[in-house]
ROVOVO-491381 format. One record per residue (C-alpha): residue in three letters; x, y, z. Coordinates in steps of 0.5 Angstrom, whole numbers, plus 500, padded with zeros to 3 digits. Example, Ala and Ser with C-alpha at 12.3 -4.5 7.8 and 13.67 -1.06 7.14 Angstrom:
<fitis>
ALA525491516;SER527498514;
</fitis>
This chain:
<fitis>
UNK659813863;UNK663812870;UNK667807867;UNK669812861;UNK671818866;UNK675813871;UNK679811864;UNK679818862;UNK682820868;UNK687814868;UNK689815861;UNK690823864;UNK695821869;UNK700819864;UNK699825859;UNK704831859;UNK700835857;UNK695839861;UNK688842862;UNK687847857;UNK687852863;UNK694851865;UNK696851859;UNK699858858;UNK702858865;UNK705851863;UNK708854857;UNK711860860;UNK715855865;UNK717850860;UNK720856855;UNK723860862;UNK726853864;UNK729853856;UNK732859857;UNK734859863;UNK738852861;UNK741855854;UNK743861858;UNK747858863;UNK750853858;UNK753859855;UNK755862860;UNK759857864;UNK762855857;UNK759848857;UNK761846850;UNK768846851;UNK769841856;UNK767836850;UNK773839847;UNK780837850;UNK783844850;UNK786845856;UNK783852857;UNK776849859;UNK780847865;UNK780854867;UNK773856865;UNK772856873;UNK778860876;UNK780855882;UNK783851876;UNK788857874;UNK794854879;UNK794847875;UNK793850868;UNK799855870;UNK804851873;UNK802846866;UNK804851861;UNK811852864;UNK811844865;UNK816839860;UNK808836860;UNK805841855;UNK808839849;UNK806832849;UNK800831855;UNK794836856;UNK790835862;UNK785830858;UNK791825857;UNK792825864;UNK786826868;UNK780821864;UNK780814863;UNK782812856;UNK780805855;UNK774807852;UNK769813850;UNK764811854;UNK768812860;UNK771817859;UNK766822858;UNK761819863;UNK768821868;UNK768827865;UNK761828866;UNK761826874;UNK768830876;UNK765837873;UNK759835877;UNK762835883;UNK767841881;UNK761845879;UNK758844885;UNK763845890;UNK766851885;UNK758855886;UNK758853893;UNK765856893;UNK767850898;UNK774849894;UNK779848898;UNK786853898;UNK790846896;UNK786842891;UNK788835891;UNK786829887;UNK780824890;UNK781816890;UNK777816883;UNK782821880;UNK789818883;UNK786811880;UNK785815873;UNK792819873;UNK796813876;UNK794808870;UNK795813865;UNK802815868;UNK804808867;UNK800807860;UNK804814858;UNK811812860;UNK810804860;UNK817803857;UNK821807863;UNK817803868;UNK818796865;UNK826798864;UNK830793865;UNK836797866;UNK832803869;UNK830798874;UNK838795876;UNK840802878;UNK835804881;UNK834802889;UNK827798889;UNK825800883;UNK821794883;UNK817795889;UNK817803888;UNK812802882;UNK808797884;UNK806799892;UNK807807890;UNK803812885;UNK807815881;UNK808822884;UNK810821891;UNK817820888;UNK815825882;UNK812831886;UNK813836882;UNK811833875;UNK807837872;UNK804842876;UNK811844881;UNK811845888;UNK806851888;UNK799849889;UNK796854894;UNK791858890;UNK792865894;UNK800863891;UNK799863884;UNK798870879;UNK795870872;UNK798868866;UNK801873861;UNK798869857;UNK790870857;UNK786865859;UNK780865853;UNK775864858;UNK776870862;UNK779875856;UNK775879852;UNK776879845;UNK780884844;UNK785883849;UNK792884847;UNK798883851;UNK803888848;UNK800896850;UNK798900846;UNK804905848;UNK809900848;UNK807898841;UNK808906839;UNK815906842;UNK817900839;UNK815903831;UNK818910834;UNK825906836;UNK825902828;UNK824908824;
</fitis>
């Protein structure tokens, strides 16, 4: 009879389930757990960040002067910010950066520890670096861009990028207290049914056409 119990309560040891007595006030943690899980999913836009729309960038809003300074770049029209800032020599690796630097960017966005100038770390240079050269790889191994440049050659081998292209994408504004909203609305933050245009300018403009 011992033996039997001593397996019983080995075996229970590794079983999720618990006593029918905690049984209720289990279920009641596990569903909260749950809800809590999707509401906070919801609420932080979670979804979108599968996605390669720039706009998830600013679902936290110390991102705003990078996507503003972006939407006014030459880059707009032919890199979003997942061109740029996630590796892209396999699939794996790309969302298991993405999922590692919105860690680290949610973390320090809810402990509100982000600094007034935000500046790439030593993961994210290595990833926009290689991707600079994986964008614009026939300017870099140019022959005749590398004959009247002076030191061309040294420039992009012991040099990133962006310390001759300082302003290529995001400018020279790089403060967060620097940088306005957008005329453009961010969809993360606008309400359904914001529009740009006032209702009294609307009406003003109907009234000139007629």
């Amino acid at each position: 009879m011992g033996k039997r119990l001593k397996i019983k309560r080995k075996l229970f040891q590794y079983n999720l389930i618990p006593p029918h007595r905690w049984r209720p006030a289990a279920t009641i943690l596990v569903a909260a757990i749950f809800g809590l899980g999707l509401y906070l999913f919801k609420l932080s836009n979670a979804a979108s960040y599968l996605s390669d729309d720039p706009q998830a960038c600013v679902n936290c809003h110390i991102m705003t002067p990078q996507y503003i300074t972006w939407t006014r770049s030459s880059h707009r029209e032919v890199a979003h910010c997942n061109d740029c800032h996630v590796p892209h020599d396999n699939m794996a690796n790309k969302y298991f950066f993405k999922a590692k630097d919105g860690l680290y960017h949610s973390t320090v966005f809810t402990l509100r520890a982000e600094p007034q100038v935000i500046r790439a770390l030593e993961p994210s240079i290595q990833v926009i670096q290689a991707n600079c050269i994986r964008c614009h790889e026939n300017q870099v191994t140019d022959a005749k861009l590398a004959s009247f440049v002076d030191n061309h050659i040294v420039h992009r081998t012991d040099r990133i990028c962006w310390e001759c292209h300082r302003e290529v994408p995001h400018g020279k504004v790089k403060s967060l207290s620097s940088v306005g909203h957008l005329i453009e609305p961010i969809k993360a933050h606008a309400p359904s049914d914001l529009e740009i245009i006032p209702q009294w300018l609307k009406e003003s403009m109907n009234t000139t056409k007629k």
